[in-house]
C-alpha positions in Angstrom: 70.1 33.1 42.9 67.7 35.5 44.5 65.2 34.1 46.6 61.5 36.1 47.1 58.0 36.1 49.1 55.3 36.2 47.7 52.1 37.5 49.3 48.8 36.1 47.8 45.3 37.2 48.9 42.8 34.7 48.8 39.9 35.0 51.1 39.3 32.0 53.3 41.9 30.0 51.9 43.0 29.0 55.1 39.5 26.3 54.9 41.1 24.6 51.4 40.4 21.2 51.3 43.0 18.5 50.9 41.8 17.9 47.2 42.1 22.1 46.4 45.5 22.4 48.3 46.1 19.2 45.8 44.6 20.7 42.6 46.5 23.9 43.4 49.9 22.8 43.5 49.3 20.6 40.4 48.5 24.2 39.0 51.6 25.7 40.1 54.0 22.7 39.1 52.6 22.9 35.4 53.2 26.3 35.3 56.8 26.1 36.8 57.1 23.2 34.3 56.5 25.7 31.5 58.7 28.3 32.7 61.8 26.2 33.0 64.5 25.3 35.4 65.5 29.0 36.4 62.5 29.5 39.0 61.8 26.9 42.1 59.0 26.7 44.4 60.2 26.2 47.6 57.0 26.0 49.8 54.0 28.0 50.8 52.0 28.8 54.1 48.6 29.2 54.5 46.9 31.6 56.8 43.1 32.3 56.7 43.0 34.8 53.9 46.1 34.7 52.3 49.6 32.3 51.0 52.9 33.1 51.5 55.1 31.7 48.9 59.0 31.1 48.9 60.4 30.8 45.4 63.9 31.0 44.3 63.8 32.4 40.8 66.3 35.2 38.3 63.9 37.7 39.3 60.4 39.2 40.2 59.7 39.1 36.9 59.5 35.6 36.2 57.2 34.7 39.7 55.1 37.2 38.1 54.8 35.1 34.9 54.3 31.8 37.3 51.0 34.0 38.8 49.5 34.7 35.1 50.1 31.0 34.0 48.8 29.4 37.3 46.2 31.8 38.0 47.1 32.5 41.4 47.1 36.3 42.2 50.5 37.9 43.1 49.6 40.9 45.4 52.9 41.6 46.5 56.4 40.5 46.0 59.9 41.1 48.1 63.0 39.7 47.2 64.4 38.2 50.4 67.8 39.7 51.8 68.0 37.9 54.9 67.0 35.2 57.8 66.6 36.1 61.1 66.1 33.4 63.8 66.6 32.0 67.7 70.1 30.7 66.4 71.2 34.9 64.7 71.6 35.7 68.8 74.6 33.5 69.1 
């Protein structure tokens, strides 16, 4: 299954508190909850202004969905088609 980023602008996210980084995931898991098994959450990292989220998922289509149910803007989204690390030089 494909797996995607998703780029999220959200000025000074980066100063959440531990309750909003709390309250936002339960966000997202109800959402995912309502979409089904077919899309996954893998994690997210936070910068200052903006997430980065990993989600495995059918299609673009359906993180787009996630976004409208949880709220969350979804400013841009790549499929991803590969991983490069230390480890791809050996």
């Amino acid at each position: 299954m494909p797996k995607y980023i998703v780029e999220r602008e959200i000025p000074n996210v980066g100063n959440m508190s531990p309750e909003e980084r709390q309250n936002g995931a339960r966000e997202s898991n109800d959402a995912l909850n309502k979409l089904g098994e077919q899309i996954q959450w893998v994690h997210s990292y936070l910068t200052q202004n903006k997430f980065y989220c990993i989600y495995i998922a059918p299609s673009a289509d359906l993180i787009r969905q996630h976004a409208e149910l949880s709220g969350f803007p979804s400013d841009r989204i790549e499929e991803i088609k590969g991983l490069l690390d230390p480890t791809t030089a050996q």
